[in-house]
N, C-alpha and C positions, 0 to 999 in steps of 0.2 A: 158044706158050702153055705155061706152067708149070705140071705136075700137083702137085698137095697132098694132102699123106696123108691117107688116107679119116677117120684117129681123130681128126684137128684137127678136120675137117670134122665130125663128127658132134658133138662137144665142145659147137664153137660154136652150132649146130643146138640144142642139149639148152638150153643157157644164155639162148639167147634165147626160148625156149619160157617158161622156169620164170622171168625174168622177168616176160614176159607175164602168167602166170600170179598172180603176188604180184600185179602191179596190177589185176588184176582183183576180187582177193578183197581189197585195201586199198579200191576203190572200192566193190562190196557193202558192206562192214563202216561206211564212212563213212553208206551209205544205209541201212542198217538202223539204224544209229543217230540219225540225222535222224529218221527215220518215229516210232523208239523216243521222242526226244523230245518230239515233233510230237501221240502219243496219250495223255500221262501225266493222269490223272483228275484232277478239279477236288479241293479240299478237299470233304471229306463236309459235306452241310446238319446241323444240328445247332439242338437249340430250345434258344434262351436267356433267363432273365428276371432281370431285379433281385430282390435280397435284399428282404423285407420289415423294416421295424423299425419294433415297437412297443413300448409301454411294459408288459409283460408280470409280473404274479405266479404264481410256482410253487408249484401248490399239490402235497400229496403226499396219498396215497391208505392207509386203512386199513381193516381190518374188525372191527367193533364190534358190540356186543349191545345193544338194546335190553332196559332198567332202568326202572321203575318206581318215582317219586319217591317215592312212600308206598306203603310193602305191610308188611301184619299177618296173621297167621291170628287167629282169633276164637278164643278160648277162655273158657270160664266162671270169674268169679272166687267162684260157691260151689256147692256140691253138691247136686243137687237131679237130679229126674224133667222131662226135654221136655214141655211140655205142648202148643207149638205152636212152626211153623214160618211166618215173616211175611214173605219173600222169593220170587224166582223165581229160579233158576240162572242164572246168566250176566248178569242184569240190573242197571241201572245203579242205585245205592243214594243217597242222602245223608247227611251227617255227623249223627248221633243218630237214625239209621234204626228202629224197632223190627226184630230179627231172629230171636229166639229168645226165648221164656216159657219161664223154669224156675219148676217149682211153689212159690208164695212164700208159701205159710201158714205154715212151720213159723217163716222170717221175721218175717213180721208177728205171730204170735203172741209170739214173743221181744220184739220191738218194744212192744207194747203191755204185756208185762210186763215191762220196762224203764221205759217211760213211767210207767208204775202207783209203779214203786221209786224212779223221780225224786222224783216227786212227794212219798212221803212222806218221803225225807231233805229236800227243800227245804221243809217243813213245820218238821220238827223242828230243822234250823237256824233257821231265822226265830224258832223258842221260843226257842233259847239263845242267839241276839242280844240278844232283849228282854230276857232276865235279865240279859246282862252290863250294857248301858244302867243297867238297876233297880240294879246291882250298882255301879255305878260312884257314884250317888248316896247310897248306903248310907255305902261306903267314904268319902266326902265327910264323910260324918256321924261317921264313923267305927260305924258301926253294926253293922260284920260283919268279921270281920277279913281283914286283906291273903290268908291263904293260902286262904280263903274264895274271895276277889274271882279269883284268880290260875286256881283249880278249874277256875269259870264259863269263865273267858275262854279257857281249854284244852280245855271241852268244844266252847265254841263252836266256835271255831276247825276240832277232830276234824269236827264233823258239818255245819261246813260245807263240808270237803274228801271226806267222801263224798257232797253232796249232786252236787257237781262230778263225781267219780267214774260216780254214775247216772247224772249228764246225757249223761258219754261214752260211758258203756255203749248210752243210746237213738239216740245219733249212729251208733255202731255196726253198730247192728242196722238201723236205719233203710237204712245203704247197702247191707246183704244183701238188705234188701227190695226197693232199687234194681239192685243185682244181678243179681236172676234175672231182669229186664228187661235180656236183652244185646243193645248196641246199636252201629250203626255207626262207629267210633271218626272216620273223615272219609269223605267223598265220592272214591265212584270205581265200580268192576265190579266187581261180590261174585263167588265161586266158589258150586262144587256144596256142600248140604250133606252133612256127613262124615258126618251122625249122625240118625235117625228122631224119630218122636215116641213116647216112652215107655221111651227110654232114658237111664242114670242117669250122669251125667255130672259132671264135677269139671275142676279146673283141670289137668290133665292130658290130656285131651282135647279135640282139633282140633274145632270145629264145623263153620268156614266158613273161607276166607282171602277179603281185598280188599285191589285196588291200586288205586291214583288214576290217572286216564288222563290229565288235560292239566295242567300237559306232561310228560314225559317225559327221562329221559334217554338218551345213547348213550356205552358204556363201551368205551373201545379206549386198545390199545397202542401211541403215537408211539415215534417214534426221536429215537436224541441229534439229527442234524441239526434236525427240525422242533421239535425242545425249545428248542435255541441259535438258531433264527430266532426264536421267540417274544418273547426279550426278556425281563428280569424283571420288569415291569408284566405283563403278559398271564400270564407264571405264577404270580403273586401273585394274578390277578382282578382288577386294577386297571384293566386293558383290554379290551374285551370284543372277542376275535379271532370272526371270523365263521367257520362251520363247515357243510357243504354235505352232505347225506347224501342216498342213494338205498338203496331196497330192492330184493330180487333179482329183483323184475317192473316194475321200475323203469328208464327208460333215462335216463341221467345223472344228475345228483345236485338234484331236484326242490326237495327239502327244505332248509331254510333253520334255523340253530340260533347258538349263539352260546355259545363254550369253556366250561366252569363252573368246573372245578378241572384244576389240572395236580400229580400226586403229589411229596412232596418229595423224593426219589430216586430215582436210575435203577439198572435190574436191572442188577447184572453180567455176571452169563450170557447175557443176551440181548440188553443194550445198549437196551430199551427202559424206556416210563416210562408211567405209567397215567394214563390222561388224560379226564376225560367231560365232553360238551356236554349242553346243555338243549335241546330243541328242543318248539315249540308242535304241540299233538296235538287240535286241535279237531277233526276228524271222527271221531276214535276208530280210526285205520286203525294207529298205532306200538302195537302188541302188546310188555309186556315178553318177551322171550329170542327175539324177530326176530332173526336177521340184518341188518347195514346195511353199504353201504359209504360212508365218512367220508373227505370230501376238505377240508382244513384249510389255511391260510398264512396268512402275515403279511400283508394288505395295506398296508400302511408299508414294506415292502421290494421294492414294486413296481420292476424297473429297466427300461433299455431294452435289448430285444434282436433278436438278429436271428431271425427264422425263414423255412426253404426247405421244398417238396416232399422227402417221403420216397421220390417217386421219382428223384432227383437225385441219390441218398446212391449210394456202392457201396460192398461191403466187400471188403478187402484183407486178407486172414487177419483177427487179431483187430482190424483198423481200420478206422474210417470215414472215407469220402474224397468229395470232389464237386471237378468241374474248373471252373476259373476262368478267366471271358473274359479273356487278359491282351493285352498288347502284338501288335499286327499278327493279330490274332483269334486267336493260338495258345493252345492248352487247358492251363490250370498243373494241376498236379496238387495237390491242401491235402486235407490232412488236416484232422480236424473232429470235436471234443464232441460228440455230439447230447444233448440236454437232453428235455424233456417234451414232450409233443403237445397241440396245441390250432388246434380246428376245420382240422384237416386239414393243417397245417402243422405243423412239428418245430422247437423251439431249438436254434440251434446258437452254444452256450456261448463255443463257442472253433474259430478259426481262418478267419472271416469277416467282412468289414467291411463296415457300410450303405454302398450303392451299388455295388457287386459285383456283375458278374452273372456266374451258374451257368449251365451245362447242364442241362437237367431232360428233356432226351429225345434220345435218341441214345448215351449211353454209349457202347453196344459198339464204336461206330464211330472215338471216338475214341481218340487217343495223347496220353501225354504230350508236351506242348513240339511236337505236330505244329500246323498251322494250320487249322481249320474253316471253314465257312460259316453264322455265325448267323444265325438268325432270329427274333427278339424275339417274346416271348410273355409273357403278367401273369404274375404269380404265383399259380398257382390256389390258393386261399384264400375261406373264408366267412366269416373273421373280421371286424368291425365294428370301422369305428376306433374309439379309445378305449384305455382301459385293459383288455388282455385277459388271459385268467384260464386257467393252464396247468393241466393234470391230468395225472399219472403214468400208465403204460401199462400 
């Protein structure tokens, strides 16, 4: 038998070990990776619903002052002493109301010597009528001569232009006498009075104010956009746009009114434009200088659109995004307009088409371009079919 150097022998020993060795950990690494394949997680569940589309009007949202169709302060149109007061504060009035006696003797005394002054120039003309008649027959005759006849017919004439004069003077006097009877100029809610009985008053002093209560109007400032949706019928008044108002203990816009005027220029500075509606005020509840909020649109520009859950939206720094069921259930990523809100669903202007469907719960969980597990769900929504009607937010 032939001996072998110990360091071959060991060599060989070492080599066949660290073989061994590789295929040991080539065959773990195979099995871990099987196992690894074998536990990889399903796509995450994810809720998804089709897009709604309706035929949707946007309307937009301002704040406006209730205005009072007819308001006056009352004042005296002559000078005299209160004698009485023929109202109650607050209360509702009609048009020729008695409201204020001012002392009217000094009036009717004036009156009545006027009427007295009437009377005797229309006496004394009626004389120098009949002379000129007499006069004209004379002159016929030649009885009297022309510069005779020409006198007559020039006194005439004088006295019966002041009998006209008197008669204006008792016109006159008469409406002082009416006057001091001041009275409701139309129907509506009187104010407090300004002034007592037994003070001396002139057309320089307030008595009372009144405003007419039905209807009303509401004064606010639109924007260029809702100017240029109107049209120029509707801002001429040739169209009567319909206009939705609520007060500030008011939830949505109760009130029903219809545009009156739209101003004929827009402010520079501020890009608006002065606009008031009429709205009916039969229970007396539109107070002028309320508070209202005014939700206005065209409906003629109703179009059709789409709208999703706002809980479906995400934002992406300054953008909004919602994922799209797309091919082989993977989630697209679209970007997306959101528009106005209406009954619990949001317009999305741009980047959505009818019959798409969204994710509306799950987000977090998904990726872009990764693949899901939908599960269909409506579109939660209150809206009524039909034509539905957007409000700004």
């Amino acid at each position: 038998m032939t001996d072998r150097p110990l360091s071959l022998t060991l060599t060989t020993t070492t080599l066949a070990l660290a073989s061994a060795g590789l295929l040991a950990l080539s065959g773990c690494s195979k099995g871990i990776d099987a196992q690894a394949q074998g536990a990889a997680p399903p796509p995450p569940p994810v809720s998804v619903a089709a897009v709604v589309t309706k035929q949707v009007t946007e309307h937009n949202e301002f704040s406006g002052r209730i205005e009072a169709v007819e308001s006056a302060e009352i004042r005296a149109r002559v000078r005299g002493t209160v004698e009485a007061i023929h109202f109650k504060p607050g209360s509702m009035v009609k048009k020729g109301d008695l409201l204020f006696t001012i002392d009217p003797r000094a009036y009717q005394a004036e009156m009545l010597r006027g009427e007295a002054a009437a009377a005797g120039s229309a006496a004394r003309a009626e004389l120098a009528r009949t002379e000129l008649e007499r006069s004209k027959r004379l002159l016929a005759d030649n009885a009297i001569a022309q510069r005779d006849f020409d006198e007559r017919a020039a006194n005439a004439r004088q006295l019966d232009a002041a009998a006209r004069a008197d008669l204006a003077a008792v016109s006159s006097a008469k409406l002082n006498v009416e006057y001091s009877a001041v009275r409701a100029p139309f129907s509506g809610r009187i104010g407090k009075a300004e002034v007592t009985i037994g003070n001396l008053v002139d057309g320089n002093v307030v008595l009372t104010s009144v405003v007419s209560v039905d209807p009303v109007y509401v004064s606010f400032d639109g924007d260029e956009t809702t100017y240029l949706a109107l049209g120029p019928a509707a801002r001429g008044g040739a169209s009567a746009v319909k206009v939705h108002l609520g007060l500030a203990n008011e939830t949505g816009f109760p009130r029903e009114g219809r545009l009156d005027f739209v101003d004929n220029r827009i402010d520079p500075t501020s890009s608006s434009v002065r606009m008031r509606a009429i709205v009916d005020n039969k229970n007396g509840t539109l107070t002028p200088g309320l508070f209202a909020r005014v939700q206005i649109g065209a409906e003629a520009n109703s179009t059709s659109s789409v709208l999703i859950q706002d809980a479906a939206v995400g934002t992406d720094q300054n953008r909004k995004y919602v994922y799209v069921l797309g091919e082989g259930n993977k989630a697209e990523y679209r970007v997306v307009e959101l528009g106005q809100s209406i009954d619990g669903l949001r317009v999305a202007r741009s980047g959505l088409k009818p019959g798409e469907r969204i994710v509306v719960n799950g987000l977090q969980r998904v990726r872009p371009g990764a693949p899901v597990t939908p599960q269909d769900v409506p579109m939660a929504a209150t809206a009524a079919s039909g034509v539905a009607v957007a409000s700004a937010k």
